[in-house]
C-alpha positions, 0 to 999 in steps of 0.5 A: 810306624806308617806312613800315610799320603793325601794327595791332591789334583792341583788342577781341580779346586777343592769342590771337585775333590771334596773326598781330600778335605774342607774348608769349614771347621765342625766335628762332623767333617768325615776323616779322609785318613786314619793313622796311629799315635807315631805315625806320620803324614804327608799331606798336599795342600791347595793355595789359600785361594784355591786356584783362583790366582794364577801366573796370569792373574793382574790386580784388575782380579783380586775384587773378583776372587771368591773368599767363600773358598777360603781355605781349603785344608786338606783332612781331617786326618783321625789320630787313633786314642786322641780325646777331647783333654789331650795335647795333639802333638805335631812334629813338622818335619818337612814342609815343601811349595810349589815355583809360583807364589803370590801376595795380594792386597784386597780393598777391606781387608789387612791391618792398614785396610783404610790406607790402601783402599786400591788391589794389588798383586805381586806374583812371585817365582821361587827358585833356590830357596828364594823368591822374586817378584817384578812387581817388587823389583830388588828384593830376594826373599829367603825361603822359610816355608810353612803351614799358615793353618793348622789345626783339629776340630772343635767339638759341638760345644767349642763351636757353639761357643764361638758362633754365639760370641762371634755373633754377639762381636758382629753386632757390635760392629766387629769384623767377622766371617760368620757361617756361610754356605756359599762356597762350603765345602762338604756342600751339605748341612749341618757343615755347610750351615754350622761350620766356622769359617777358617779365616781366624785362629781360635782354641782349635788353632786353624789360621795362626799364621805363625811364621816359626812353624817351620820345619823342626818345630813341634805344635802342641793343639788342645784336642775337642773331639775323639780322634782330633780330626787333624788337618792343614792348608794355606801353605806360604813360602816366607812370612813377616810376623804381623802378615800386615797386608792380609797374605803371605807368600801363598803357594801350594805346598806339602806338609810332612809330620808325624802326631804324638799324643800327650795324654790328659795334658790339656785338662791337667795344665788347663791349656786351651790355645795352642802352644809350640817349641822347638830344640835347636836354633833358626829361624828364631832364636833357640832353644823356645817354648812359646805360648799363644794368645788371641783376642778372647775374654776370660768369660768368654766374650769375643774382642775385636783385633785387640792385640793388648787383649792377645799379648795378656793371654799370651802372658798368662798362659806362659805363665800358667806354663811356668807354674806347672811345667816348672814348679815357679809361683806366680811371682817367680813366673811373672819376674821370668817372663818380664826379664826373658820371654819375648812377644811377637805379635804373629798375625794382626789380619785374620779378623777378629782374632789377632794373634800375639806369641810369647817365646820363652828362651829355654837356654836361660835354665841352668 
């Protein structure tokens, strides 16, 4: 087992070390590590906004910030013997922030967009395992820090898919981030031309701002492309499931995990989201396994912020887990998850996909 290190300048913005990583999603993203199945990484990470809010920064900024930057993730990192049908396996062993943190409130962005048309910032000073903020006086916030993005390349099938259905859910009036070349990062074609924009969840995970992704927890991610192409950013200290106004506690922070393989898993149960658990109890109730769901059709058609739609495929996929991890029928499966499996919608901001967990107690068999 190795140990492997992508450090970064927290001065510089990513575009003045784009040898630690990019802000696109595309298979041609060149890795900045190599590292082996067992071994295990520690991997600093800019702000979702690159740098661009500060200590100083006042409300009167945010309509000037550059969401073209948005989010700076720091690989990929090349797991060795990983193909395309396999489950990448993450053990988060570790995730550390920086003492300064912030929430914005950007106009057009957030569930409750038409409610509040107005910026707002609170900046945050974490201390002890809690943060404060004047601009939200009497509250303390624990501490449960996490990796809002996580996630692998898509192949150039994957991403062709999701560009052609996201296209087709932004004529139809969706809200979309489409591919864009101002603010990539590599800077050059085809990734600046092609590469999906980080902003949503999707079958590669990426954005899934689930707050259970802390320290102790395992990530499971389809893998699309030889080697996965790891990587993560858009670090937040503390999160409410739904992150409602559109951020989280963002921060700096340092991701510390170690990769497994679990080899042809995602081809022989058909999983094509992302999938989590974890063995021991905080900060939910544990032992879990969860499933994930996002606002995509079965055939393949995008949805729009449809939390019904995410919640569904979030229950079809645990129940397709029963059924193959455990032996259940359909039946059987359904019964379980409608007297035991929790959903919790984790995120209803990264547009257009939403992004609703199923938790199944694993306590509840004998």
């Amino acid at each position: 087992m190795a140990i492997h290190e992508i450090r970064i300048d927290p001065g510089q913005p990513l575009a003045g070390q784009p040898g630690t990583g990019h802000n696109r999603w595309h298979p041609g993203i060149t890795p900045v590590i190599w590292a082996e199945p067992g071994d295990e990484v520690v991997m600093e990470t800019r702000d979702a906004v690159d740098g661009q809010i500060g200590e100083g920064s006042v409300a009167a900024d945010i309509p000037g910030v550059d969401i073209s930057v948005v989010h700076p993730l720091t690989g990929p990192v090349h797991v060795a013997g990983a193909e395309p049908g396999d489950l990448l396996v993450v053990d988060i062993l570790d995730v550390t922030t920086g003492a300064f943190g912030y929430t914005m409130q950007s106009p057009g962005f957030g569930f409750l967009r038409d409610d509040f048309p107005e910026p707002f910032l609170a900046r945050w000073q974490i201390e002890g395992g809690f943060a404060v903020s004047a601009e939200v006086p009497g509250v303390r916030i624990q501490g449960q820090p996490f990796m809002g993005t996580m996630g692998v390349a898509p192949s150039h099938e994957l991403r062709a898919r999701i560009t052609a259905r996201e296209r087709d859910l932004a004529a139809a009036g969706g809200m979309v981030d489409l591919p864009e070349p101002q603010g990539a990062v590599p800077a050059g074609p085809p990734v600046s031309a092609e590469g999906l924009r980080t902003i949503p969840p999707r079958e590669n995970a990426g954005n899934v701002d689930i707050k259970q992704l802390t320290a102790g927890t395992r990530l499971l991610i389809p893998v699309w492309v030889p080697g996965a192409l790891f990587s993560a950013g858009d670090a937040h200290f503390a999160q409410g499931d739904c992150e409602t106004c559109g951020q989280a506690i963002e921060v700096r922070g340092t991701l510390h995990a170690q990769f497994g393989l679990r080899k042809g898993q995602a081809t022989a149960h058909q999983i094509d989201q992302p999938q989590f658990e974890r063995a021991a109890p905080s900060p939910a109730p544990g032992p879990y396994f969860a499933t994930t769901g996002t606002c995509v059709h079965r055939d393949g058609r995008n949805g729009s912020e449809d939390i019904t739609l995410a919640a569904r495929n979030a229950l079809r996929a645990m129940i397709d887990h029963l059924v193959s991890g455990y032996g259940y029928t359909r039946q059987q499966a359904y019964v379980i998850c409608s007297v035991a499996v929790d959903l919790k919608i984790s995120q209803v901001v990264d547009v257009p996909n939403v992004l609703v967990s199923a938790f199944l107690p694993l306590d509840i068999f004998g």
